[in-house]
C-alpha positions as CSV (number, residue, x, y, z in Angstrom):
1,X,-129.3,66.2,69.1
2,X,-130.5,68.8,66.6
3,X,-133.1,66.7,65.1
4,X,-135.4,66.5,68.0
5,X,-137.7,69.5,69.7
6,X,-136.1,71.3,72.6
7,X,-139.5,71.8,74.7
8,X,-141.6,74.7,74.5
9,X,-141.9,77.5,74.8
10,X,-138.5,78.5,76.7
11,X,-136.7,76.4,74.6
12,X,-133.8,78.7,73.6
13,X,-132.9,79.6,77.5
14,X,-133.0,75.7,78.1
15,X,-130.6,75.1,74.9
16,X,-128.3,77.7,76.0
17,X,-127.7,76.4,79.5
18,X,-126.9,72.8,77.8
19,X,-124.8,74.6,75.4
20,X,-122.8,76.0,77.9
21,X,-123.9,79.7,76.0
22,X,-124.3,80.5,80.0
23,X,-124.0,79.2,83.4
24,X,-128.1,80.1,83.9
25,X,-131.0,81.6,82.2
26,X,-134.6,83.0,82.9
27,X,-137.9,80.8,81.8
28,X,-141.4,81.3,81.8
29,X,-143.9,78.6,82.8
30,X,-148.0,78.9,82.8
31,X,-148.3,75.0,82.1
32,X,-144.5,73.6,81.9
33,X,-142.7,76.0,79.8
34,X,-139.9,75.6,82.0
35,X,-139.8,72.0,83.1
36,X,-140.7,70.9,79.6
37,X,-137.5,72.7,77.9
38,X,-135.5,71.3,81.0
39,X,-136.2,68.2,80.8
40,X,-135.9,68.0,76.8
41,X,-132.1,69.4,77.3
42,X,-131.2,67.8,80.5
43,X,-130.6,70.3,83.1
44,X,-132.5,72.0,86.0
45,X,-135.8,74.1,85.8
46,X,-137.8,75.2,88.4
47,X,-141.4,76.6,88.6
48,X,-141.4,79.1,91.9
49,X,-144.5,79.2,94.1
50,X,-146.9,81.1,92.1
51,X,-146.3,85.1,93.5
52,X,-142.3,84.1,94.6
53,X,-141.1,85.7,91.8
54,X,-142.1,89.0,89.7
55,X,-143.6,88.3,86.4
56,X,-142.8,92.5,85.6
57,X,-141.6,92.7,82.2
58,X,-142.5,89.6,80.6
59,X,-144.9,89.1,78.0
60,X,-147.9,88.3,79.8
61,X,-149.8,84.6,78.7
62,X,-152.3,84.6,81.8
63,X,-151.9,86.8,84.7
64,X,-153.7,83.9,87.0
65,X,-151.5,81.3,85.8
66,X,-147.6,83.0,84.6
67,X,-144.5,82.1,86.3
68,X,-140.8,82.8,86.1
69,X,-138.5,80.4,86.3
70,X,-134.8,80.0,86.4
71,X,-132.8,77.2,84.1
72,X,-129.1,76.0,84.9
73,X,-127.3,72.7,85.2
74,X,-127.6,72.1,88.3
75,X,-129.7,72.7,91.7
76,X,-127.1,74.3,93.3
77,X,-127.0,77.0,90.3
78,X,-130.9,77.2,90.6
79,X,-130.4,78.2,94.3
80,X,-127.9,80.6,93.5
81,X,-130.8,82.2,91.2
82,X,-133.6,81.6,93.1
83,X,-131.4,84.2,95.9
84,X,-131.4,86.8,93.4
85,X,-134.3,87.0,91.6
86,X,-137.3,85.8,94.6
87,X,-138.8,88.6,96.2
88,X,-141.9,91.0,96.7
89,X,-142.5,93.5,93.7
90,X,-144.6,96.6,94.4
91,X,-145.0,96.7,90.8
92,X,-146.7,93.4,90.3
93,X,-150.0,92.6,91.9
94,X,-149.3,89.1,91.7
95,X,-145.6,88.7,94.0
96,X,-146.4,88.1,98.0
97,X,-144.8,90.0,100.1
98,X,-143.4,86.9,102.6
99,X,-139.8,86.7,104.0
100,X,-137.3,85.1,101.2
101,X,-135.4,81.5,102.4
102,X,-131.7,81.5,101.5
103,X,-132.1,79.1,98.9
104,X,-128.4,78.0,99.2
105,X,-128.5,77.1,102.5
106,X,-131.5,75.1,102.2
107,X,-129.6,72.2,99.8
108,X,-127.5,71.2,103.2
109,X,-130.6,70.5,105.1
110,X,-131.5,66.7,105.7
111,X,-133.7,64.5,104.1
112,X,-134.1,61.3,106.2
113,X,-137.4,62.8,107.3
114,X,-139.3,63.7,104.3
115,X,-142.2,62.2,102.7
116,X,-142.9,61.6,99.4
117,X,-146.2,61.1,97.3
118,X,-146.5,60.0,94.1
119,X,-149.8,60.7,92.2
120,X,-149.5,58.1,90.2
121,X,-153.2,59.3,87.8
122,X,-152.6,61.3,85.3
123,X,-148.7,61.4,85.9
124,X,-148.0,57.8,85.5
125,X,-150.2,56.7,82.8
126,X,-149.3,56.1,79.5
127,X,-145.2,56.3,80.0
128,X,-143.1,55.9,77.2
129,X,-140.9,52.7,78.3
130,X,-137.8,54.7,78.4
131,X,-139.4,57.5,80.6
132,X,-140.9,54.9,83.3
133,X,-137.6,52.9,83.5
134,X,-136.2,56.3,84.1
135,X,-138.4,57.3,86.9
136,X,-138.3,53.7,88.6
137,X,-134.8,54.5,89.1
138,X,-134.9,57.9,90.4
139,X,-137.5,56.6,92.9
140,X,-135.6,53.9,93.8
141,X,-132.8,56.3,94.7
142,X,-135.2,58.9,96.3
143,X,-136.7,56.5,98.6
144,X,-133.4,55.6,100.0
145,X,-132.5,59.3,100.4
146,X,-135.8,60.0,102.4
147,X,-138.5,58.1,104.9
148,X,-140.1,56.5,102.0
149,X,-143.1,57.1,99.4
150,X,-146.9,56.4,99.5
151,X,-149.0,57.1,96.5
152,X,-151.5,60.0,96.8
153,X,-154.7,61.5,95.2
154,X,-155.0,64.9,94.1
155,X,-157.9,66.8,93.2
156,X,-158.9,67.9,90.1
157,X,-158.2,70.6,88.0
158,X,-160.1,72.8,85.5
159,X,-158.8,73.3,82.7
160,X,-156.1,75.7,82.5
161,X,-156.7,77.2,78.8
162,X,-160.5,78.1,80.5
163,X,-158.5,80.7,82.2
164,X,-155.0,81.8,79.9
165,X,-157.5,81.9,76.5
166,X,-159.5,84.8,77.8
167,X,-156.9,85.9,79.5
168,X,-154.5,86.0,76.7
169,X,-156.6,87.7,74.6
170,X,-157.0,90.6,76.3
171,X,-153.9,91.2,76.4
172,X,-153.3,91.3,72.7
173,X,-156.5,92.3,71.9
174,X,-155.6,95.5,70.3
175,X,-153.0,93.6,68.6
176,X,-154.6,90.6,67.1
177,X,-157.6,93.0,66.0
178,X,-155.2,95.4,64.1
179,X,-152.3,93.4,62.5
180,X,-153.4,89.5,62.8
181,X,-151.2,88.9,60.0
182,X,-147.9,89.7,62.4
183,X,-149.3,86.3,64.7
184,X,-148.2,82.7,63.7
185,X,-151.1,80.9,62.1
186,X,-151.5,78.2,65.1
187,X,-150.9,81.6,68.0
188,X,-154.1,83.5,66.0
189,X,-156.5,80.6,66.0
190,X,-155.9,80.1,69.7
191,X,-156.4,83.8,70.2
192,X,-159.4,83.6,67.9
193,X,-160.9,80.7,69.9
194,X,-160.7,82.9,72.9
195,X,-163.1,85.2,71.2
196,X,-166.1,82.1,72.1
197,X,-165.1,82.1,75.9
198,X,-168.0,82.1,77.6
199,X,-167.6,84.5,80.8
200,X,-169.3,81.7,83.4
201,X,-166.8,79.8,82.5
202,X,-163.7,81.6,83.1
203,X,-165.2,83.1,86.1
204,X,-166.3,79.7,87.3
205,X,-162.2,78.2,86.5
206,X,-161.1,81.1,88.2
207,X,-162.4,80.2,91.3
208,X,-162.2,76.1,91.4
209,X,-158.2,77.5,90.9
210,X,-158.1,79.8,94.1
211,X,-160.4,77.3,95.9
212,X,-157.7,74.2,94.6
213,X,-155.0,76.6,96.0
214,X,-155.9,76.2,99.1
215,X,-156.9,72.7,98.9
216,X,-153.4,71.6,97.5
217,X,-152.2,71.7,101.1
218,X,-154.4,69.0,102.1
219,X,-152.6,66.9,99.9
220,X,-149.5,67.3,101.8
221,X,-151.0,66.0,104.9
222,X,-149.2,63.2,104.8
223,X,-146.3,63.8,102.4
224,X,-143.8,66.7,102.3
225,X,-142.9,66.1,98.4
226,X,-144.4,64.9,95.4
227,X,-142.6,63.0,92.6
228,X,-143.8,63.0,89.2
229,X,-142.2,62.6,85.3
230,X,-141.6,65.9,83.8
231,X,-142.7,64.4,80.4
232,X,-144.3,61.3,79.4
233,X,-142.1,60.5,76.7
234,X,-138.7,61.5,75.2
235,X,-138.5,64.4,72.6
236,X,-140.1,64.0,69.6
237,X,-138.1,64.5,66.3
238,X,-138.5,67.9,64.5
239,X,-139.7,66.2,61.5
240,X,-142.9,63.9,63.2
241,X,-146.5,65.2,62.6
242,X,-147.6,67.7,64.8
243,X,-144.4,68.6,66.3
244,X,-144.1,71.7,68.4
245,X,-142.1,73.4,71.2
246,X,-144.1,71.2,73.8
247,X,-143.0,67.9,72.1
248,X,-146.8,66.7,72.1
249,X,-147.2,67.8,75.6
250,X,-150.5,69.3,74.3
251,X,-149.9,72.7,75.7
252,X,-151.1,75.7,74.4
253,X,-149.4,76.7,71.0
254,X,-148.7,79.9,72.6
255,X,-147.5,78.8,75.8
């Protein structure tokens, strides 16, 4: 449907998958600019483990916080992409060098056994009917497929423009100081905001992030998955006030 957004901000890789313009394309994702695009064009995105895959080459939005992703139709064609493109990169300070799964084989093992959790706050609140028919569904399906769900808590996060603001702006600090006329007029302000970070701040969100790292796996005590909507509402129509790649996501205009 032309008339609606496609998700932000790897929009065009998620179009072209749907399209059939390819069999599979490369996102990025620092706060769901892969899953939002996917979701919006109805295929398959995945955001790796954070280090899986090298972030080498791409046009950096926040070191801490940048992902690559691949986009297809289907899970299987993710796996296929996930085989070629996971790995260590000597080159980028961010990859881990851990053993690589065969992502293929992985589909054909069972799933009698695992766990789900749903966090229901902030995931589930506020659903656009449509959406939360939608996931009642696919949970009703996914319990069947596995040993069940419980709802779960999970701790809080900082906020994640704390960190890729700053961040951001050094990067293109040479750039937004020399030609600011070359940046879209929503990209500069957010770069310009940056400008006010406060250094305890970012320093502060950068370590509640590597402390919630390693707190995350508490959360999966209990539960092996967790099951959440990708967006809280269906894509917005080009035309409706404050519009954008995200689809009112209220990501980052940059993201």
């Amino acid at each position: 449907n032309l008339a609606h957004v496609t998700g932000g901000s790897s929009g065009g890789p998620g179009v072209a998958v749907a399209a059939d313009l390819c069999f599979a394309s490369i996102g990025t994702d620092t706060a769901g600019s892969v899953r939002m695009p996917a979701s919006h064009c109805g295929i398959v995105g995945l955001k790796p483990t954070y280090g899986r895959v090298s972030t080498r080459g791409v046009m950096t939005l926040s070191w801490t916080l940048d992902h690559v992703g691949p986009m297809c139709k289907t899970v299987e064609d993710v796996a296929l992409m996930m085989n070629v493109i996971a790995g260590y990169d000597d080159l980028d300070p961010t990859t881990v060098n851990e053993p690589i799964v065969d992502y293929l084989r992985a589909l054909k093992l069972p799933t009698a056994k695992l766990r789900l959790g749903i966090p229901r706050k902030p995931f589930f609140d506020n659903l656009d009917g449509e959406v939360a028919q939608a996931s009642d569904a696919a949970l009703a399906v996914l319990r069947k497929l596995t040993a069940g769900a419980i709802d779960v808590q999970l701790p809080a996060t900082p906020s994640p423009a704390t960190i890729w603001g700053p961040e951001a702006l050094v990067y293109h600090s040479k750039w937004i100081a020399e030609t600011p006329e070359k940046y879209q007029p929503g990209t500069r302000r957010s770069l310009e905001g940056a400008m006010q970070a406060k250094a305890t701040d970012y320093v502060r969100a950068r370590r509640q992030t590597e402390t919630l790292r390693r707190e995350i796996k508490s959360a999966f005590a209990a539960v092996d998955l967790l099951v959440t909507p990708t967006m809280k509402a269906p894509p917005q129509a080009l035309t409706a006030p404050g519009a954008g790649g995200g689809g009112g996501n209220n990501n980052a205009v940059f993201d």
